[in-house]
C-alpha positions as CSV (number, residue, x, y, z in Angstrom):
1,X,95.3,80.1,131.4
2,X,94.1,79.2,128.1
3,X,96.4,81.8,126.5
4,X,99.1,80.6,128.3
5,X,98.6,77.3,127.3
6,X,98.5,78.0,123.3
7,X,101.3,80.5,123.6
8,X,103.3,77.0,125.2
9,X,102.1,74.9,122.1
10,X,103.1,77.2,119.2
11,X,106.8,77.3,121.2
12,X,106.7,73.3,121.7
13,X,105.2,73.2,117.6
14,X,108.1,75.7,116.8
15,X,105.2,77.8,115.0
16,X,106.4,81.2,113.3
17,X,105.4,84.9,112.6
18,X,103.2,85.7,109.8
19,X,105.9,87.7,108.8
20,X,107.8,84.7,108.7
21,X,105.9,83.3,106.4
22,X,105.6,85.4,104.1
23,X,109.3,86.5,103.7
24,X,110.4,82.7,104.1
25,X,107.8,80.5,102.1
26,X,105.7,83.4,100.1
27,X,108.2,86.4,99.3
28,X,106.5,86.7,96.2
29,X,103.5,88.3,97.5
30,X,103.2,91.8,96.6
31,X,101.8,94.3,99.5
32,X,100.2,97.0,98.0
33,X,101.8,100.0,98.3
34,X,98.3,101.6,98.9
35,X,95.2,100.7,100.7
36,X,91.9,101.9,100.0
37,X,89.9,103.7,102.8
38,X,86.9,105.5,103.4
39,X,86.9,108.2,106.4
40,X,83.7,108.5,108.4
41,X,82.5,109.3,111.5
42,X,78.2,108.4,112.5
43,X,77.4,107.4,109.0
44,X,79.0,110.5,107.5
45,X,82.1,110.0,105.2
46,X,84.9,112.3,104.1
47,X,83.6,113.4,100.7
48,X,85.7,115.4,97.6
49,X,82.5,116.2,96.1
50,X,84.2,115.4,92.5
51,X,85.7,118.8,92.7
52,X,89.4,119.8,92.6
53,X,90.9,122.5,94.7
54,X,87.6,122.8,96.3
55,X,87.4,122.1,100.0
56,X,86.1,118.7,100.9
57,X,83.3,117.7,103.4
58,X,80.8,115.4,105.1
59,X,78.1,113.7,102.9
60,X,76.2,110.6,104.1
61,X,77.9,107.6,103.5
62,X,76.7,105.5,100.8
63,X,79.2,102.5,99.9
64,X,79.6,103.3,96.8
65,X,83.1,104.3,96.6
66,X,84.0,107.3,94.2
67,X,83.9,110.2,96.0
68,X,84.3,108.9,99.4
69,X,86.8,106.8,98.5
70,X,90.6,107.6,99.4
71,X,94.0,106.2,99.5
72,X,96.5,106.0,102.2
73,X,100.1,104.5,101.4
74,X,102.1,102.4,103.0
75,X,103.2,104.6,105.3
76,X,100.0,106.1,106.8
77,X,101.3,109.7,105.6
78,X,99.8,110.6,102.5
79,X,96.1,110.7,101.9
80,X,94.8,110.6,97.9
81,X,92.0,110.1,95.6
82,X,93.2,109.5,92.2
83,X,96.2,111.5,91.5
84,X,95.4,114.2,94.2
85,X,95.9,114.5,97.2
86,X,94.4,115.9,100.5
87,X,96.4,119.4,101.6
88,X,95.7,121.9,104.4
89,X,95.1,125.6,102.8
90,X,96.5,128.6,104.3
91,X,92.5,128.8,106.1
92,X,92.9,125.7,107.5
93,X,90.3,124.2,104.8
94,X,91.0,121.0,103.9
95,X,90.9,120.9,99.9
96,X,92.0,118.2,97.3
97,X,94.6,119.7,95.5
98,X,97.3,118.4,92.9
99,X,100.5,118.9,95.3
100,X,101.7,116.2,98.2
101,X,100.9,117.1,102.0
102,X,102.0,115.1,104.4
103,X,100.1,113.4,107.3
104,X,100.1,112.1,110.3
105,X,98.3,108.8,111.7
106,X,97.3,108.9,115.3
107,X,95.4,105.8,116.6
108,X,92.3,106.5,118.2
109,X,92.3,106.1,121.9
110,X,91.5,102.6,122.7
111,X,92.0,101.3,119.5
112,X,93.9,98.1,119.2
């Protein structure tokens, strides 16, 4: 009921879309064209180790950034860390390495 009830109000209010907003009264805002991510599972993250062409793996996670720290762009499809990028090797390994690989997101089940 509640729900209902605010949905009526922004309709009576004429409210709009955050989207809205931002094309209509901030277009000037810039989105980044990457976000910065860290991938972890239990308290273990994704780590590059600080090595190139080397296969990556699970370290603790410490918060720190560096080595655990990636970048996904805009489109969820390609996963870096400075100017490298994550790629699949013909061993299924997963190595940084300096050529593009492409990736695809999949929400978690029950994610929202």
């Amino acid at each position: 009921a509640v729900v209902s009830t605010q949905s009526t109000g922004r309709e009576k209010l004429n409210c709009k879309s955050f989207k809205w907003y931002l094309d209509n009264i901030y277009p000037e805002l810039e989105i980044p064209e990457r976000v910065i991510i860290s991938v972890s599972y239990n308290n273990w993250c994704l780590d590059s180790y600080g090595q190139v062409n080397k296969e990556v793996g699970l370290y603790k996670c410490h918060g720190g950034g560096g080595n655990q720290e990636w970048h996904v762009d805009k489109s969820k499809s390609v996963i870096t860390q400075d100017d490298l990028c994550l790629t699949i090797n013909r061993s299924d390994k997963i190595r940084l390495f300096e050529r593009l690989s492409t990736w695809q997101h999949v929400p978690a089940v029950g994610a929202g």
